[in-house]
BAMARGU-697720 format. One line per field, with one value per residue (C-alpha): residue number from 1; residue in one letter; x negated, y, z. Coordinates in Angstrom, 3 decimals, decimal comma. Example, Ala and Ser with C-alpha at 12.3 -4.5 7.8 and 13.67 -1.06 7.14 Angstrom:
BEGIN
num: (1/2)
residu: (a/s)
c1: (-12,300/-13,670)
c2: (-4,500/-1,060)
c3: (7,800/7,140)
# end
This chain:
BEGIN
num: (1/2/3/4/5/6/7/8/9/10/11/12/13/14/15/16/17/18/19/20/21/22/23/24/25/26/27/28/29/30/31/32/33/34/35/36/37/38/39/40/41/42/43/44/45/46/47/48/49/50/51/52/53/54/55/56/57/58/59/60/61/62/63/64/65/66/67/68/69/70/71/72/73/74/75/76/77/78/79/80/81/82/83/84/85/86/87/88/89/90/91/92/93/94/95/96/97/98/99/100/101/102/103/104/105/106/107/108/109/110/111/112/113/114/115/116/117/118/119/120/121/122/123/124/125/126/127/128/129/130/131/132/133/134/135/136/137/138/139/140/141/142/143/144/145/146/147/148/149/150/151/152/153/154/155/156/157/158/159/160/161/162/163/164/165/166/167/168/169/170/171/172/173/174/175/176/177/178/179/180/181/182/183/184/185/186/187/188/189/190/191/192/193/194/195/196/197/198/199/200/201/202/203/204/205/206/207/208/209/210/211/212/213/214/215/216/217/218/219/220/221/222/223/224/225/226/227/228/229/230/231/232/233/234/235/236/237/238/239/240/241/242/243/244/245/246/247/248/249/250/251/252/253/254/255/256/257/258/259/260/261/262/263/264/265/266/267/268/269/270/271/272/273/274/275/276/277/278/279/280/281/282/283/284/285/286/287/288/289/290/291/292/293/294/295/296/297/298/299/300/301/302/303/304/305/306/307/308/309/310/311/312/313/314/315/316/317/318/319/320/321/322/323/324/325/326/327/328/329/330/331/332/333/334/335/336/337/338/339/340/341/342/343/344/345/346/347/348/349/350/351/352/353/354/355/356/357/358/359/360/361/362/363/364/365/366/367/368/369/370/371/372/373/374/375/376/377/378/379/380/381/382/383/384/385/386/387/388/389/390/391/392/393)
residu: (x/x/x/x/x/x/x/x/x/x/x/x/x/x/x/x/x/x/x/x/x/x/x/x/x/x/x/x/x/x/x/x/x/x/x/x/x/x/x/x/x/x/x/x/x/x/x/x/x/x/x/x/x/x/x/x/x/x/x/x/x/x/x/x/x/x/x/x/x/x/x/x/x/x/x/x/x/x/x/x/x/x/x/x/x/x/x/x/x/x/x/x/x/x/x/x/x/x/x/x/x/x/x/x/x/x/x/x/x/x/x/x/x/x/x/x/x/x/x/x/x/x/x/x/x/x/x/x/x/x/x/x/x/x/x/x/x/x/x/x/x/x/x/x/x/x/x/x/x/x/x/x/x/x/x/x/x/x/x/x/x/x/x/x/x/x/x/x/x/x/x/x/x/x/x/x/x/x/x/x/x/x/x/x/x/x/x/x/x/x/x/x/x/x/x/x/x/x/x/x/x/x/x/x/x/x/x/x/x/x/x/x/x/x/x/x/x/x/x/x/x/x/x/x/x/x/x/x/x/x/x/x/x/x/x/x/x/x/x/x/x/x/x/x/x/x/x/x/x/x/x/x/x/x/x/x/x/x/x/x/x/x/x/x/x/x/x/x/x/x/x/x/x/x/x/x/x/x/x/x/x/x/x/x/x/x/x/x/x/x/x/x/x/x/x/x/x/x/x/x/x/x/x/x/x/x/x/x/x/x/x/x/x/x/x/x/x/x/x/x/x/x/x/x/x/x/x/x/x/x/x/x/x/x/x/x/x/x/x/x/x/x/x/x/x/x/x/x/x/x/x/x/x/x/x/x/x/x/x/x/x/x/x/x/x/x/x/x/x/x/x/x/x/x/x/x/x/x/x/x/x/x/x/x/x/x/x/x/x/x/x/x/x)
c1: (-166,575/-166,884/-166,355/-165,417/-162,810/-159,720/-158,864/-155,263/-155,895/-156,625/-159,367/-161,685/-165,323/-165,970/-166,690/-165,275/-167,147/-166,200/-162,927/-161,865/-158,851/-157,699/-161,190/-162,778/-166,363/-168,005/-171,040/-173,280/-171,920/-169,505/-166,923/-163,247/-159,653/-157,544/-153,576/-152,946/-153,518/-153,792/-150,297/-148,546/-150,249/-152,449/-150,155/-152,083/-155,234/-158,692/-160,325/-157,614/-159,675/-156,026/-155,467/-158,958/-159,243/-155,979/-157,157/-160,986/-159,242/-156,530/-159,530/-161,126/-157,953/-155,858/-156,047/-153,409/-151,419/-148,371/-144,154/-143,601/-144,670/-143,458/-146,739/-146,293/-146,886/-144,760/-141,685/-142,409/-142,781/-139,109/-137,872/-139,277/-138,050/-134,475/-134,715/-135,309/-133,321/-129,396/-130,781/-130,471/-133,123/-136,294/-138,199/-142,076/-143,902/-147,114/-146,049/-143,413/-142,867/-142,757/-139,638/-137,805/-137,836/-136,654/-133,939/-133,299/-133,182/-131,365/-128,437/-127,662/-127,666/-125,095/-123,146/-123,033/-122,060/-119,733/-118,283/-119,401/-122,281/-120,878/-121,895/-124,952/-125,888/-127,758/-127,479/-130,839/-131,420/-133,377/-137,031/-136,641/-139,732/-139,698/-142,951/-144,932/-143,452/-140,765/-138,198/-139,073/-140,082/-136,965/-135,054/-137,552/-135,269/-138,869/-139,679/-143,235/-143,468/-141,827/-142,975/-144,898/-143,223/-140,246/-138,084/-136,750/-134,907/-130,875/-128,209/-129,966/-128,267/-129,493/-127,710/-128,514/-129,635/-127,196/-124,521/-121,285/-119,341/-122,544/-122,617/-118,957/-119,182/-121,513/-119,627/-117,516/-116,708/-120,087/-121,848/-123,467/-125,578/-126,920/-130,507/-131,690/-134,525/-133,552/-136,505/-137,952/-141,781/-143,289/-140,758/-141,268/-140,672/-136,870/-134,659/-131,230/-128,237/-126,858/-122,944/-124,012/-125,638/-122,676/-120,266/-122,694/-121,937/-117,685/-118,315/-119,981/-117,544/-114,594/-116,044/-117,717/-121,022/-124,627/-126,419/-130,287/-132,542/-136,133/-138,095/-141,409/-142,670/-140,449/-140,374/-142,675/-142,109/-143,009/-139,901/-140,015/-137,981/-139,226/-136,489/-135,540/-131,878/-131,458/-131,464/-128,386/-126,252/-125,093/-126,799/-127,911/-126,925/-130,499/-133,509/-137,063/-140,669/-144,304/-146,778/-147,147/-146,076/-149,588/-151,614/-153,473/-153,572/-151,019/-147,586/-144,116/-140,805/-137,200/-134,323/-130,786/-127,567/-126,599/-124,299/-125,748/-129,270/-127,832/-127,187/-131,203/-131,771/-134,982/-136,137/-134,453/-137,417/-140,736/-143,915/-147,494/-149,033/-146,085/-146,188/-149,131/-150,934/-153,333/-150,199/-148,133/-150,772/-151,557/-147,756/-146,982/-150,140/-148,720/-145,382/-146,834/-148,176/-145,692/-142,690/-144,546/-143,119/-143,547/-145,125/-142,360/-141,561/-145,156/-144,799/-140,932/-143,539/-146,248/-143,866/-142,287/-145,666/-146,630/-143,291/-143,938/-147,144/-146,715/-143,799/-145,877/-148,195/-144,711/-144,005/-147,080/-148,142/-145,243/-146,544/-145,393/-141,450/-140,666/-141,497/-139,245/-139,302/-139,208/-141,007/-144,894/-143,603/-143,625/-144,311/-145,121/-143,292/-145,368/-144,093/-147,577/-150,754/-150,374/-152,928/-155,419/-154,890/-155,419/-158,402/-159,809/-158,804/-160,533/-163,868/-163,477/-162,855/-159,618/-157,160/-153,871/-151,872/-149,172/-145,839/-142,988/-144,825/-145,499/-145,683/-148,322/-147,914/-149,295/-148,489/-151,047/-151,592/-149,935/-153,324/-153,655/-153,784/-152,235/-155,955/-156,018/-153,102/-154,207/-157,183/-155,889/-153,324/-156,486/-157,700/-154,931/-154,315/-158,012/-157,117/-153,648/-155,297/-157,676/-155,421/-152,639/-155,406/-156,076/-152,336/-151,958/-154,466)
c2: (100,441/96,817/94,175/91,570/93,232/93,263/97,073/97,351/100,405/103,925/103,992/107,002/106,875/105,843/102,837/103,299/101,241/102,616/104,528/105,666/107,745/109,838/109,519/107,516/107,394/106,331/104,373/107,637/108,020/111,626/111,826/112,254/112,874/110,578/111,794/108,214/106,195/103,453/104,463/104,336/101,607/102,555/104,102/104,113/104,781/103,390/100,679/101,265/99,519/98,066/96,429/95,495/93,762/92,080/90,710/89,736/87,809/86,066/85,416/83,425/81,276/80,406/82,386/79,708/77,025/76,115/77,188/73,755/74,717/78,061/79,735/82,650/85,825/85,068/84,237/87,339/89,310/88,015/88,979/92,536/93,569/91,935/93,591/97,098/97,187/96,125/92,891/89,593/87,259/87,777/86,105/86,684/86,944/89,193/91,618/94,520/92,369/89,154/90,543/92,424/88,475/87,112/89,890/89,120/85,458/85,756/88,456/86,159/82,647/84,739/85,354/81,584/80,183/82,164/83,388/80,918/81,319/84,213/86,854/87,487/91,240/93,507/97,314/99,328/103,114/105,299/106,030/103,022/101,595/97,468/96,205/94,103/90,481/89,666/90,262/92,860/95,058/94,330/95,661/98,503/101,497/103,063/101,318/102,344/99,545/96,875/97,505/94,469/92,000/91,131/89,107/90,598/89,234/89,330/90,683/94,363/97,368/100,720/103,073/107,597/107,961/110,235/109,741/107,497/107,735/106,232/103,495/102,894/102,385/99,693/97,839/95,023/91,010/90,036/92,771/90,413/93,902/97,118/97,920/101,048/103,034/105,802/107,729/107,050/106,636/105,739/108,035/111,241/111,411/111,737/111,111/109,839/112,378/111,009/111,146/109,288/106,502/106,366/106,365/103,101/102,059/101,901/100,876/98,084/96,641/97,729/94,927/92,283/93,458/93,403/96,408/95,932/98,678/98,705/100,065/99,198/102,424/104,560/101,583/100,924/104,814/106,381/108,545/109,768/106,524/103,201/102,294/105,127/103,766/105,248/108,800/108,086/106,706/103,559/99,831/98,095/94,151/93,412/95,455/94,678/95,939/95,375/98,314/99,359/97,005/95,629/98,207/96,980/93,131/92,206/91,202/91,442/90,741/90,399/90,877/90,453/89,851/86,073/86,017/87,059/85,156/81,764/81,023/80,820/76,570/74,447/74,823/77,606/80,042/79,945/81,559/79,880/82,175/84,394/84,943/83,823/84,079/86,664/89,094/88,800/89,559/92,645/93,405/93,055/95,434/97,658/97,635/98,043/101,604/102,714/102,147/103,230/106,839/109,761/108,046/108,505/112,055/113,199/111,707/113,797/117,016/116,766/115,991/118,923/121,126/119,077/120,142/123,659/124,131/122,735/124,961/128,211/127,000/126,766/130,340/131,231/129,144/129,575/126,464/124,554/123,406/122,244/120,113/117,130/114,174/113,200/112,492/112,232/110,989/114,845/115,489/118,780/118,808/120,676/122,036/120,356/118,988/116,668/114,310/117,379/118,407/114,947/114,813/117,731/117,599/114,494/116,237/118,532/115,582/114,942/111,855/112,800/110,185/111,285/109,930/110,559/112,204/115,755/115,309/115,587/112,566/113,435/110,184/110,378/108,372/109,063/110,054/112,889/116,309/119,725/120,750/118,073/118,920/122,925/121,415/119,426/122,528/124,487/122,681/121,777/125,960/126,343/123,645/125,156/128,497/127,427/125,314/127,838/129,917/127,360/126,164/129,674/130,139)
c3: (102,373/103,478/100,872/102,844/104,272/102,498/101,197/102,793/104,720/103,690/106,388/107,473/107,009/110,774/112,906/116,478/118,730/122,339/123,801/127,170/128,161/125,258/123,345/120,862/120,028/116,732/116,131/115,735/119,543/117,749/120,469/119,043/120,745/119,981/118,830/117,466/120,732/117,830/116,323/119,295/121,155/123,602/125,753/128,878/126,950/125,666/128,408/131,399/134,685/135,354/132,105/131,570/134,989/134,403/131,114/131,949/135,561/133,140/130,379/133,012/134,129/131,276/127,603/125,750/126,280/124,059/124,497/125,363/128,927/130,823/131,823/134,769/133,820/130,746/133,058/135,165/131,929/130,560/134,058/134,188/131,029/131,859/135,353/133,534/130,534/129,385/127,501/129,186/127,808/125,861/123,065/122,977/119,637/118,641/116,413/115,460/112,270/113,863/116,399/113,584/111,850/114,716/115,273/111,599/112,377/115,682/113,817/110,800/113,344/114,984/111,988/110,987/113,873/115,237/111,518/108,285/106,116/103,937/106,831/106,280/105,264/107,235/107,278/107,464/106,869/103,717/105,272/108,088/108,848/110,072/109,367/106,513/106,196/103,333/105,853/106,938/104,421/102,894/106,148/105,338/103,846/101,484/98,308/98,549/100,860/98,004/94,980/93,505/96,208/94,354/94,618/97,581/101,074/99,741/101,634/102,711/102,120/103,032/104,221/104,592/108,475/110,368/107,879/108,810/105,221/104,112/106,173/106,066/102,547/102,688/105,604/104,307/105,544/104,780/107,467/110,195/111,541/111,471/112,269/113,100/114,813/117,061/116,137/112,524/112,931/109,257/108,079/109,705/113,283/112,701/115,794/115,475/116,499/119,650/117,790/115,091/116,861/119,570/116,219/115,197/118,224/118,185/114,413/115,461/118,364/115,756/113,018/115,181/113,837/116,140/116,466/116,470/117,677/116,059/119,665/118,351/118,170/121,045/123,127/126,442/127,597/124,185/123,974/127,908/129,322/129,152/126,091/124,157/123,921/127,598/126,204/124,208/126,433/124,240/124,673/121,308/121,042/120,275/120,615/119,518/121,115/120,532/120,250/123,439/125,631/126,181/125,500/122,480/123,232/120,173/121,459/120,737/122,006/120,741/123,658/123,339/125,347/126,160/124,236/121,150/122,160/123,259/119,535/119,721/120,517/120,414/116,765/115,599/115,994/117,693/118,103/118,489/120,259/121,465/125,626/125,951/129,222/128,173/126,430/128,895/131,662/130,166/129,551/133,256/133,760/131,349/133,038/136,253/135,567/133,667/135,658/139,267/140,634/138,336/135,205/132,801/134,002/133,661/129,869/129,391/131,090/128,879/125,645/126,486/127,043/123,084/121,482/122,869/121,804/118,318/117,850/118,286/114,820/112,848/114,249/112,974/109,814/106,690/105,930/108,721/108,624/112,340/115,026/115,932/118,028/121,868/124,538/123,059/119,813/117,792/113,774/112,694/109,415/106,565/103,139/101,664/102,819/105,766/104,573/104,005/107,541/108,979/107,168/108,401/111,644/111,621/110,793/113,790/116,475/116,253/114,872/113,983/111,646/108,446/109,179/106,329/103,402/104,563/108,484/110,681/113,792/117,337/119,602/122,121/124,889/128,060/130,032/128,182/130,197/129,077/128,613/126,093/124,293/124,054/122,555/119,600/119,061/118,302/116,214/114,379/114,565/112,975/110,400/109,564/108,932/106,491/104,021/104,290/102,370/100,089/99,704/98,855/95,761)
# end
């Protein structure tokens, strides 16, 4: 432990002080595969000679200057992600937190003007996930995450994921939006039912309420498209991104459609450091990869080959539930244990993460190979085999 750092993490006993590709590497020089690509953030892997030339050329032009000026690569940034999704203008921040505020922000502004001050209240979902500020972790449907932050953000209701009567009976004049992740991360790798979000949807359009979708973690090609929205045919009035848009340099954006985001004038919300040079360079990097021919279907192949492989240890462990997710976003779900197996999985080279309670997270990063993901399997299978013997005692 290191006492000047604050003790807000549950950390492993381990310094990483180099990565490349899908691997980590500690200060002892152990070598370990990485399954957390840094919870979902180093999509395109440790030290990619793209990103890291685009950052050390930008490092040596222009690092900061303030949003009273445009600078380039944030413009072409806001463009790209306009050009490639249904959202129409783009605010840049540097966090998953920071755009669920400003989604937050952006839905309630929406509310007063177009509505009165009484329409304020926000819909979330039990075992939702939004991030760490007041806001947010109100918006946050787990109150693991709130206890001892009281008071509370009023006007957040939360409602049981996949279930419309639930919702419903929470919806009244006061609704200004409902926020929603179409794959729970933090609480268990849970993707929405396509009916139920489409339902959201017509809900939505039938009460003059936004719907927000919380991309931060299946954003930026996580899911097997570059917005996991795509793969359920319906298009979210606002939708919020950070993780792995720039592959580790913090960044985050908030998009929405014009008319929703126009409400959004000088001084209503702004970021010091959001789009700045550096960020956005490494965004457009990012982007660059990830959209070129082939990228995203090699990440549907290999999230495929994951899911498959993963499915053969719940065949073959009683202790293991199922698998679920998409793309390279999967959870094994366990009857007990998940932190156990992380931890010893961990010991034999590999990082896996606990999403949910009792799920074990694999969210690699994209440059993994199927050789790769055979390896983690067997060690996860090794590490399976021994605590089902010890769950057993």
């Amino acid at each position: 432990m290191h006492d000047a750092i604050m003790q807000t993490y549950g950390r492993m006993p381990v310094t990483m002080v180099r990565g490349e590709g899908a691997r980590l590497y500690d200060e002892n020089g152990k070598e370990y595969l990485d399954f957390t690509a840094g919870i979902a953030v180093t999509n395109l892997g440790h030290s990619h000679p793209a990103i890291t030339e685009a950052i050390s050329k930008q490092a040596a032009q222009l690092i900061h200057c303030s949003n009273l000026y445009y600078n380039p690569s944030q413009i072409k940034l806001a463009e790209t992600l306009v050009e490639h999704s249904c959202m129409d203008q783009v605010f840049f921040c540097n966090s998953g937190a920071e755009a669920n505020e400003a989604a937050i922000k952006l839905a309630r502004k929406y509310a007063f003007d177009h509505y009165g001050p009484e329409k304020y209240e926000i819909i979330t979902f039990k075992d939702s996930f939004h991030g760490r500020t007041m806001g947010a972790i109100t918006a946050t449907g787990q109150t693991k995450y709130q206890k001892g932050f009281g008071p509370l953000v009023p006007g957040f209701h939360y409602a049981e994921a996949g279930d419309l009567h639930s919702v419903l009976g929470l919806i009244n004049e006061k609704t200004c939006a409902i926020m929603i992740e179409p794959v729970q991360g933090e609480g268990g790798v849970l993707p929405m039912n396509p009916d139920f979000l489409t339902a959201l949807r017509k809900l939505c359009d039938e009460k003059g309420i936004l719907l927000i979708f919380d991309e931060i973690q299946t954003g930026i090609g996580r899911t097997g498209t570059l917005f996991a929205y795509e793969q359920f045919s319906i298009e979210p009035d606002i939708l919020t991104l950070a993780k792995g848009l720039a592959n580790g340099v913090p960044i985050g954006a908030m998009l929405a459609k014009k008319h929703v985001s126009k409400v959004f004038t000088p001084g209503t919300h702004a970021s010091t450091f959001g789009g700045n040079p550096l960020a956005t360079t490494a965004a457009l990097a990012t982007l660059d990869i990830l959209l070129g021919k082939g990228y995203l279907e090699r990440v549907r192949t290999l999230g495929n080959y994951l899911a498959d492989r993963l499915a053969e240890l719940v065949k073959k462990y009683e202790i293991a539930v199922e698998v679920r997710g998409m793309g390279l976003m999967r959870g094994v779900l366990l009857k007990e244990g998940a932190g156990a197996v992380v931890s010893a999985a961990f010991e034999k080279g590999l990082l896996l993460t606990v999403a949910g309670g009792n799920t074990v997270r694999f969210v690699p990063p994209f440059v993994i190979t199927e050789a790769d993901i055979d390896q983690a399997v067997s060690i996860v299978d090794q590490v399976l085999g021994e605590k089902s013997m010890e769950f057993e005692k």
